[in-house]
Structures are given as structure tokens and as C-alpha cells.
C-alpha positions as a printed Julia matrix, in Angstrom:
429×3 Matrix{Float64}:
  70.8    14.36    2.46
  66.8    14.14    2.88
  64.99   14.16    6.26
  63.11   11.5     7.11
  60.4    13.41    6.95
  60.92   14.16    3.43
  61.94   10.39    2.88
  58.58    9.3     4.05
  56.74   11.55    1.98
  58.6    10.42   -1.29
  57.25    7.01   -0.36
  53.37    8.53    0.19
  51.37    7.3    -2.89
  49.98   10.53   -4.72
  46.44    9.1    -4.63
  46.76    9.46   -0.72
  48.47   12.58   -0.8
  45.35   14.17   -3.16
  43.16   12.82   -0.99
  44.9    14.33    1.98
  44.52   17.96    0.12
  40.94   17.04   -0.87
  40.07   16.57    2.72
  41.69   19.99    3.8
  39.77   21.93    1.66
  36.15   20.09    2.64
  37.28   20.81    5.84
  37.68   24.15    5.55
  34.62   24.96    2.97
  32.22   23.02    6.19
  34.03   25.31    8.54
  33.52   28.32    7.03
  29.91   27.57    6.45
  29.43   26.26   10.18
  30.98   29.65   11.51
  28.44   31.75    9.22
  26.05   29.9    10.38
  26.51   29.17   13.49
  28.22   32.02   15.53
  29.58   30.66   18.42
  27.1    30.32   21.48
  24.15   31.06   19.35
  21.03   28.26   19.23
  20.45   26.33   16.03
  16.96   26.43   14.89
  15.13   24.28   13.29
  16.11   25.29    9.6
  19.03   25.43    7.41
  20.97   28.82    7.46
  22.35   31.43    4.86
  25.0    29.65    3.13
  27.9    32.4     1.62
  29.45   29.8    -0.47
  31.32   30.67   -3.65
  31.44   29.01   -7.02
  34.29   27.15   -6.27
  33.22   26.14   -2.79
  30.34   24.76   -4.03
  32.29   22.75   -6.63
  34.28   20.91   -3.97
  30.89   20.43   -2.68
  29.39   19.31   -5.6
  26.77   21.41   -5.4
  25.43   22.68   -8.83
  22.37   25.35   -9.67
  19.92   25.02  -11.61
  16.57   27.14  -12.44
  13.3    25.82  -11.5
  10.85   25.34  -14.2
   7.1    26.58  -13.79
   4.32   24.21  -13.93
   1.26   25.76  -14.76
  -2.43   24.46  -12.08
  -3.89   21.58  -13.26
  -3.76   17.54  -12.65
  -0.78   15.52  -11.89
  -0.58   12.0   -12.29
  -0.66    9.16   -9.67
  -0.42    5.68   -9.88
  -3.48    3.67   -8.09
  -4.95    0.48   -7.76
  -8.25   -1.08   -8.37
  -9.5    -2.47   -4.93
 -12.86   -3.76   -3.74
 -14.62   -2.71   -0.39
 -14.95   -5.43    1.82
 -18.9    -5.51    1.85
 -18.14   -6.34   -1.66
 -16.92   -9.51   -1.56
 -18.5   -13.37   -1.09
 -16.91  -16.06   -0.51
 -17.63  -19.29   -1.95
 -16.69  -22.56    0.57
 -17.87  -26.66    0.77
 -20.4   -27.24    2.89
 -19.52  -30.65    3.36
 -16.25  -32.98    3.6
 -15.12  -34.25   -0.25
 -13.96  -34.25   -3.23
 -13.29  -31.0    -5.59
 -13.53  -33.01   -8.89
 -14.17  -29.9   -11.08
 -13.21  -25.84  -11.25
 -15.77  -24.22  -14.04
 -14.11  -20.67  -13.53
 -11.22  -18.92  -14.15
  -9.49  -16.28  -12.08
 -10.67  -12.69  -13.29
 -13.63  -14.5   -15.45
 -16.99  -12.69  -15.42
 -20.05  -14.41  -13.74
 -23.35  -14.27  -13.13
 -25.67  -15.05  -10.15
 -26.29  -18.82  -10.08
 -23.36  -19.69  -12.53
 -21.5   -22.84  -11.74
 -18.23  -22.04  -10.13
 -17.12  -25.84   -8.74
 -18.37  -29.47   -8.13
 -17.8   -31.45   -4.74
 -18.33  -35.01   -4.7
 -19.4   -36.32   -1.42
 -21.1   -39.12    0.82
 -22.36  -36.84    2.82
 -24.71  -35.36    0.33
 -26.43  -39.03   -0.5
 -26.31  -39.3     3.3
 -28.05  -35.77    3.96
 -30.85  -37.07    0.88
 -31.33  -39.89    2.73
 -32.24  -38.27    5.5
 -34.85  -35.76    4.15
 -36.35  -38.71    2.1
 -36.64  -40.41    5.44
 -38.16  -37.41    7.35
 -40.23  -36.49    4.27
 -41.91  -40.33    4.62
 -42.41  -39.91    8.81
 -44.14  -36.65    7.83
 -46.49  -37.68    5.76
 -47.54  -40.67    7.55
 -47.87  -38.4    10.87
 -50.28  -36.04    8.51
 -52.53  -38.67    7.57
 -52.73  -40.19   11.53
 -53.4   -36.96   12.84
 -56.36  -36.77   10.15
 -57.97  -40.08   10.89
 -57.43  -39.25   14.57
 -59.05  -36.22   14.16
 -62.24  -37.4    12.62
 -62.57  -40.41   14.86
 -62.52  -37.2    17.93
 -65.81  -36.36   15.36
 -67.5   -39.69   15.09
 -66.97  -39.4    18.79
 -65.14  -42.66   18.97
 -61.87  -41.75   20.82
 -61.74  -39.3    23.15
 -59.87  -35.65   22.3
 -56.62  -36.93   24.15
 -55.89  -39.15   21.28
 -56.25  -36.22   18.66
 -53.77  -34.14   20.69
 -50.98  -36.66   20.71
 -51.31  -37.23   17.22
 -51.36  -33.26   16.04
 -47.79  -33.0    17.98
 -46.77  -35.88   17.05
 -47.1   -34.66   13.13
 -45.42  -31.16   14.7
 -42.45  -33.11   15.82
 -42.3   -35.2    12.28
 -42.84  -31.92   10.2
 -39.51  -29.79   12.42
 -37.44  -33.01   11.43
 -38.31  -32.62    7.94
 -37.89  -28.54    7.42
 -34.49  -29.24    9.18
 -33.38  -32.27    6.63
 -34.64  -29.54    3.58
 -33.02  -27.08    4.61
 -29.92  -28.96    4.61
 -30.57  -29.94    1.53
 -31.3   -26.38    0.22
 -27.58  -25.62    1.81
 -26.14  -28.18   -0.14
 -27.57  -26.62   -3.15
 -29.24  -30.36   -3.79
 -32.7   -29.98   -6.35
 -35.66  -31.36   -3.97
 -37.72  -31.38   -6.97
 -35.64  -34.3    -8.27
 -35.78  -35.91   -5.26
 -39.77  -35.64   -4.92
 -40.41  -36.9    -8.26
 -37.58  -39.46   -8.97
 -37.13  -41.27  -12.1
 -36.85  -45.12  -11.98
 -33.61  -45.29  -12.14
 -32.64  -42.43  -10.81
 -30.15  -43.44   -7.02
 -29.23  -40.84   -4.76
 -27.8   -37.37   -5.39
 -23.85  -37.78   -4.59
 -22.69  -34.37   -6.34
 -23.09  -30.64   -5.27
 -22.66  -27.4    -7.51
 -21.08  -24.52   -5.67
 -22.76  -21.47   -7.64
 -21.87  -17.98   -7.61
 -23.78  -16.16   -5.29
 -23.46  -12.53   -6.97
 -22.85  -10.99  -10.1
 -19.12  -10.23  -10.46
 -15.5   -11.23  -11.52
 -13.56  -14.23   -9.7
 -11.04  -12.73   -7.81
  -9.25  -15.52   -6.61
  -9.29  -19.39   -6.67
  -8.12  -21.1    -3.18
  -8.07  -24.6    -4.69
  -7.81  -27.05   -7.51
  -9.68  -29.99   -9.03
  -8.62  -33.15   -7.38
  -8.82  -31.48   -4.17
  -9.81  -33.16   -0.68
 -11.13  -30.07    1.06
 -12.42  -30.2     4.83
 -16.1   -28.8     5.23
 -15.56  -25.16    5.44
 -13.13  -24.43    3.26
 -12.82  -21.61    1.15
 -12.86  -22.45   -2.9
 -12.78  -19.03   -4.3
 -13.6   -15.51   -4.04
 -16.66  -13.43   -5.82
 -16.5   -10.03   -5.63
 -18.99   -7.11   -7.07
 -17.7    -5.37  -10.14
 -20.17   -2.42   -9.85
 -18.64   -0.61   -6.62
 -15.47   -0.8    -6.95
 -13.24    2.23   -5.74
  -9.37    3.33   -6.64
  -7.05    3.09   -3.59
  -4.36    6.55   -4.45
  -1.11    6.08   -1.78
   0.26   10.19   -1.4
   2.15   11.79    1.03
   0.4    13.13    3.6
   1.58   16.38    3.07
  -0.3    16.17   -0.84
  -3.1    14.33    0.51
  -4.01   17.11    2.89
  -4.0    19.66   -0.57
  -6.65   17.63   -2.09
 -10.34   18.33   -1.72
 -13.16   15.94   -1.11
 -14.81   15.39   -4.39
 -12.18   16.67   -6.68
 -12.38   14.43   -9.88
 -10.08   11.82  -10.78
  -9.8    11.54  -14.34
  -7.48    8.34  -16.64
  -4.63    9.21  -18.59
  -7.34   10.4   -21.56
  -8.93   12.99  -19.64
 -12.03   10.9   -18.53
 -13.45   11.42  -15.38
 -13.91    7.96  -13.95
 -14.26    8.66  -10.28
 -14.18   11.48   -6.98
 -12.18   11.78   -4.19
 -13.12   10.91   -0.63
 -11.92   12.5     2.31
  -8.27   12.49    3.43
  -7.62   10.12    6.36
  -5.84   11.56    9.98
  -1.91   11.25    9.21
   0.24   11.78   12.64
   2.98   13.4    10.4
   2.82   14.69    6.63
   6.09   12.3     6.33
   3.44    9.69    6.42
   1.86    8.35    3.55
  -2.23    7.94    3.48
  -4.32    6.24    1.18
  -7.15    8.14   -0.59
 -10.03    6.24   -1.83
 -12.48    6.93   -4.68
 -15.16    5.09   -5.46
 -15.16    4.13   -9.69
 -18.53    5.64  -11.37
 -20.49    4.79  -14.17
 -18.91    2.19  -16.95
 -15.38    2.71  -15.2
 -16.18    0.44  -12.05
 -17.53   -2.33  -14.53
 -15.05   -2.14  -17.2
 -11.6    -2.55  -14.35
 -11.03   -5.46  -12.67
  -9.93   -5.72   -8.66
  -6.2    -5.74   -8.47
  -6.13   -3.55  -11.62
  -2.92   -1.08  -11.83
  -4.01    1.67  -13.27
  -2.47    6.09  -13.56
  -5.13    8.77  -12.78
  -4.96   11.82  -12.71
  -5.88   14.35  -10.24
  -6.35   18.26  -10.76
  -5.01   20.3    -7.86
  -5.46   23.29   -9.23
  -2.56   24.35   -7.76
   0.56   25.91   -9.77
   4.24   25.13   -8.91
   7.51   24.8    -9.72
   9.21   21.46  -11.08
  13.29   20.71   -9.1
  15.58   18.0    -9.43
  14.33   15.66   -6.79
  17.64   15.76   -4.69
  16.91   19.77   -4.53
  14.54   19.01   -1.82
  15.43   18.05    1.97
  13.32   17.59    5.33
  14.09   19.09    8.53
  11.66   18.19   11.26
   7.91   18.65    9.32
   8.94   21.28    6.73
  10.55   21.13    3.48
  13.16   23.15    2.1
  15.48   24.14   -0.85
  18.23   26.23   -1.39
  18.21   29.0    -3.81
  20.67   31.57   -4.95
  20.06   34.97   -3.79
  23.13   37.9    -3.62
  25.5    35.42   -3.87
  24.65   33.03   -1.31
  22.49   29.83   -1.06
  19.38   30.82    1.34
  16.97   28.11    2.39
  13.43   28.42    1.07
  10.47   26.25    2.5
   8.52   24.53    0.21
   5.23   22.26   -0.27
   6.01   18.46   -2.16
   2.95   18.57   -4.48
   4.16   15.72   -7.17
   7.1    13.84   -8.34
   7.63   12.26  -11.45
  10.62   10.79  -13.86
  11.32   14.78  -14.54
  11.56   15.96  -11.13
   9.52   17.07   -8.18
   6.79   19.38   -8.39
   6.85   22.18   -5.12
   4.69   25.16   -4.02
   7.22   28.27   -2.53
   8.27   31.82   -2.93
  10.27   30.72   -5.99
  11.32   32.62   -9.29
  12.9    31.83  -12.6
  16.02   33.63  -11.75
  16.87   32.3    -8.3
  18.76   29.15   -9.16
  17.89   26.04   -6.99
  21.09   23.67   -5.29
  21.67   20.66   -6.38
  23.09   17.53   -6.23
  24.57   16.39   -2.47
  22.09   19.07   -0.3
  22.21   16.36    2.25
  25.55   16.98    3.19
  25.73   20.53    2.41
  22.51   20.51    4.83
  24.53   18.46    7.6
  27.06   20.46    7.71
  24.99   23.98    7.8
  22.85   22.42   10.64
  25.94   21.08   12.46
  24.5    17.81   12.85
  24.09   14.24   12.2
  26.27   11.61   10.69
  29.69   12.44    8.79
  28.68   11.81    5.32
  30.23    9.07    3.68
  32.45   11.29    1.43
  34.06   13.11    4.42
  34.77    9.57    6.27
  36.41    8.23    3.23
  38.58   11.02    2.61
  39.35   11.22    6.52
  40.46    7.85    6.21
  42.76    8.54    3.41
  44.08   11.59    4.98
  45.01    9.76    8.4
  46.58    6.55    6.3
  48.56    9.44    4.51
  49.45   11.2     7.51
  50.46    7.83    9.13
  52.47    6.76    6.11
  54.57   10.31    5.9
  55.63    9.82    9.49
  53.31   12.41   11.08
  51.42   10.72   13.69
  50.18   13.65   15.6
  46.65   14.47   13.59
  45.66   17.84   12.7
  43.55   20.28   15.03
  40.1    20.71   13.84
  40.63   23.72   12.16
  41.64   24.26    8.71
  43.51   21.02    7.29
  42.33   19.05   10.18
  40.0    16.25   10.99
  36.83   16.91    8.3
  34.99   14.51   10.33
  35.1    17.07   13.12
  35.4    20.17   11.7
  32.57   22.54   12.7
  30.9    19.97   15.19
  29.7    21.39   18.26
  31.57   17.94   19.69
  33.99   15.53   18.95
  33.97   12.25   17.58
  35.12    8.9    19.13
């Protein structure tokens, strides 16, 4: 006759009762390295320790090793962006309240100063025609009073009071008109036209918004058809001849880089230099370099442009699997295999690509580098932070198991106990 005991565990699902053993020996593989570690009442620093692990510990770990692979000094590649400076950029807007009845650009088209860019139809430019022709005609008819007044003062006809009202009275008629022209110079209206009209010529209801600079169209705010309030913006001009690449890094690569240090394409062309490094708070930051484009390069790309560069560091390395590398704190660091045991090596992020990350350390072609889940292997050698997912799920499994086989009492935290706790300077709720 079977115990209950034994009864219950016939009825424990094998799944469970593999994960149950699965979770006693990550238990006891975190323990072991938290005791090596760690020995009890001595102060964690602020790096990973010596990790004695053996092949097979490292297994249930799923750790593997691999060998770094030298990269010899020269340029890595980055991806950037074609950007223009702010003092590079007009903006084109309607003077007056109307109509957009035509666009004569496209976005990322070429201009030239002076080329048509839009048409607003408007009353307010007959009305603002008007009013110059008006102040034009006062003008001229104050010119020719202050004249006559003027040589009557000569004749000695009227006295010299009469020749001073009339001078500021043409003063007063000429401000009027300057103001009404250059209104009409805002406007972009032809006072030519306007001076000499033909016969059947009316009034001027039409204005041509014209680029202002040489340069691309960047961007188009609005479309033909339009009712746009006077202000508004209709699109944006901007210089193609000093434009610069904006290069996102790390902080921690940023701060290798040199002022100056030429930025080349993906053939080899230098197309630009690097400006200084911007103030980062951490190197876990990430800072934007800017280099201004030179020669043909800042006419040929267009703002907005993706583009890869390349960038020679002059700097040799080594090229790990990308989840080789973990932060603690400011620093970087690997493990490598040395006498048998993993032993943490700092390292300097230089580049990272589809192949891997490129790093700067006291690394060799025969010390193997860790891979695969460092994070937890790192959590559990630091004795902190979160449970990692892995542990949690096989905790739960192990409890359900434990549950289902009749054992309610869980296991101290020592070997085939709680992985969750195992190793932790506390317990968790």
C-alpha cells in the first residue's frame, strides 16, 4: 500500500516535476557563485566577481564562450542624417489675408533666388495699389504747390510763411507715399506697372511669393485652394551649401573621437569633419556630433537625407556578441575565461554593428568571452536586482509541484530551495 505521499507524487505531471529539478540545480549553481563571491559579511563593490563555474554549470546557465575576434584601427560606420542649421533656413509666409490659388514648387525641388514658389489672390493687394496710387497723386500735387509757393516767396508776392506750410505740407504727402510703396514692395507688387499703366490695364489683385534664397524646398505647409490668414507660413527654403551631418553615438564613443577627424561615405570619400563633442552627464547618454558637409557633398544631399559615414578612430579592438557586454554603474564589462573561471574584464563600447560589438580591453584570442544570458549570470554574481524571469518561472513551477505532491512546507534557501531567494542578502515577499 502507497503513502500518500507517494500517491500524490504519481499524480505530479512530469513537466512539473522537471521543472522542480531544474529549479534545484539553478538554485544551487547561483548559490555557489554568490558564496565565491560574496563571502559572508564582506562589501560588494561595484563590479562583477570571479566566477568558478564549470562547464556544466554554465550550461544550466546557458552561458556559452566564444573567442573575440580582432578588429584591426581604422573607421567604423555610423548612420547620420542630413540636417540644416537653423540660420539656414527662410521661411516663406502671405503677407496678406487670401486665396492660395497656385503651388509652383515641389517638396525637395531645387530653386533659385527670385523663383516663383506660390500665388495669393487677394483684395487687399488692389486695396494696398489703391492706396499708393492715391498717395503717389497727393505727392505730386504737394511738389508742384510747394514750387509755385516757393517762387511767389521770390517774386516777393507772399510772404515766407506761405512757402513753409507748403514745403511740410509736401513732407507729410511724400511719408504717406514711401509708406504705401513700401507696402507695395512687401507685397512683392511691380510699381513699374503701376506707374506706367496700359489702357486697359485695372488693378493688381495677385501676389507672387518668390524664393528668397538659393536652395531646396524643404517643406510645403499648404495647398492650392487654400484660405490662409495673413501670416501664415506656405513653405520652407533652406540653403543647400551649409549643410552639416547630425551623427547620434554613445557618449562613451563620442568622447573617443577627435575634433576634426574626417568623416568619409561608404566609398571612402571624405565629405565632411567632426566638430567638438557636446557635455554628456553620463557616457550612458547618447550625444549628437555635428559636421558640417564640404565641398560638392553639402550641394549634392538634401536636408532630411539618411545617409552611413564613416568615421576613422584609429583605434583597434576586439569584435563580441553584443549580449557579451553588460553595465554596472559607468563601466562596462565582459567575462572571459581565465584558469577555469569566468573573470570580469572592463571594457570601452567603440561600435556595434549586425556582427557584433566592437570593444577596447585587455583582451586576447585565447581567453574566451561569456555569452548568451550575462544579465542573469551578472545578477546573481552581484547579488542584486530583480529575479530574472527564468528563475520566477521555474519557482513557480517548483511551488505548483510542491503544492500538488502534498508538501506544503517550501524548501529552505539553500540547495533545492527557493531560486528566487537563493544567495540574496534578503528575502523576498
Amino acid at each position: 500500500m502507497s503513502t500518500p505521499r507517494s500517491a500524490a507524487s504519481a499524480r505530479t505531471p512530469r513537466w512539473r516535476v522537471r521543472a522542480l529539478a531544474a529549479s534545484r540545480r539553478l538554485g544551487l549553481l547561483l548559490a555557489l557563485a554568490q558564496s565565491v563571491a560574496y563571502p559572508a559579511g564582506a562589501v560588494q563593490p561595484d563590479a562583477p566577481a570571479r566566477l568558478p563555474l564549470s562547464a556544466a554549470q554554465r550550461q544550466a546557465l546557458g552561458i556559452s564562450l566564444v573567442s573575440p575576434i580582432p578588429v584591426a584601427a581604422g573607421a567604423h560606420s555610423w548612420p547620420a542624417t542630413v540636417v540644416a542649421p537653423a540660420a539656414q533656413t527662410q521661411w516663406l509666409a502671405t503677407p496678406v489675408t487670401g486665396l492660395l490659388s497656385a503651388v509652383h514648387v515641389d517638396p525637395n525641388q531645387r530653386v533659385r533666388a527670385g523663383d516663383p514658389v506660390a500665388t495669393i489672390r487677394s483684395a487687399a493687394v488692389a486695396e494696398a495699389a489703391a492706396a499708393w496710387l492715391q498717395a503717389e497723386s497727393q505727392w505730386q500735387f504737394a511738389h508742384r504747390e510747394s514750387a509755385r509757393q516757393r517762387a511767389l516767396v521770390d517774386e516777393g508776392v507772399i510772404p515766407q510763411a506761405r512757402a513753409t506750410q507748403a514745403q511740410a505740407a509736401e513732407a507729410q504727402a511724400r511719408a504717406q507715399r514711401d509708406a504705401q510703396q513700401a507696402r507695395l514692395k512687401l507685397l512683392g507688387v511691380d510699381l513699374s506697372a503701376l506707374r506706367a499703366p496700359r489702357p486697359d490695364a485695372g488693378l493688381p489683385t495677385a501676389i507672387t511669393l518668390r524664393a528668397p534664397v538659393s536652395g531646396v524646398v524643404a517643406e510645403i505647409q499648404a495647398s492650392a485652394g487654400q484660405r490662409l490668414e495673413e501670416g501664415t507660413a506656405v513653405a520652407r527654403i533652406v540653403r543647400t551649401d551649409r549643410l552639416v551631418l547630425s551623427i547620434r553615438l554613445p557618449a562613451a564613443q563620442a568622447a573617443g573621437l577627435r575634433p576634426g577627424t574626417a568623416v568619409r561615405d561608404p566609398q571612402g570619400r571624405r565629405i565632411a569633419r567632426l566638430g567638438p563633442a557636446p557635455a554628456a552627464v553620463s557616457v550612458a547618454q547618447t550625444v549628437e556630433l555635428r559636421a558640417p558637409l564640404e565641398g560638392a557633398a553639402s550641394g549634392a544631399w538634401l536636408p532630411g537625407q539618411s545617409v552611413e559615414v564613416q568615421i576613422d578612430t584609429g583605434q583597434a579592438g576586439w569584435r563580441v556578441p553584443v549580449d557579451a557586454v553588460f553595465r554596472i554603474g559607468e563601466t562596462s564589462w565582459i567575462y572571459v575565461e581565465r584558469a577555469g573561471a569566468l573573470v570580469p574584464v572592463a571594457v570601452e563600447p567603440q561600435a556595434r554593428d549586425a556582427e557584433g560589438i566592437v570593444v577596447r580591453g585587455p583582451l586576447d584570442p585565447t581567453g574566451r568571452v561569456a555569452s548568451g544570458d550575462v544579465a542573469a549570470l551578472k545578477g546573481a554574481a552581484m547579488g542584486i536586482g530583480p529575479v530574472p524571469a527564468g528563475e520566477a518561472a521555474a519557482e513557480t513551477s517548483a511551488n505548483g509541484a510542491s503544492r500538488e505532491a502534498g508538501n506544503p512546507q517550501r524548501a529552505p534557501g539553500g540547495v533545492g530551495g527557493d531560486a528566487g531567494t537563493i544567495g540574496r542578502s534578503g528575502s523576498r515577499p
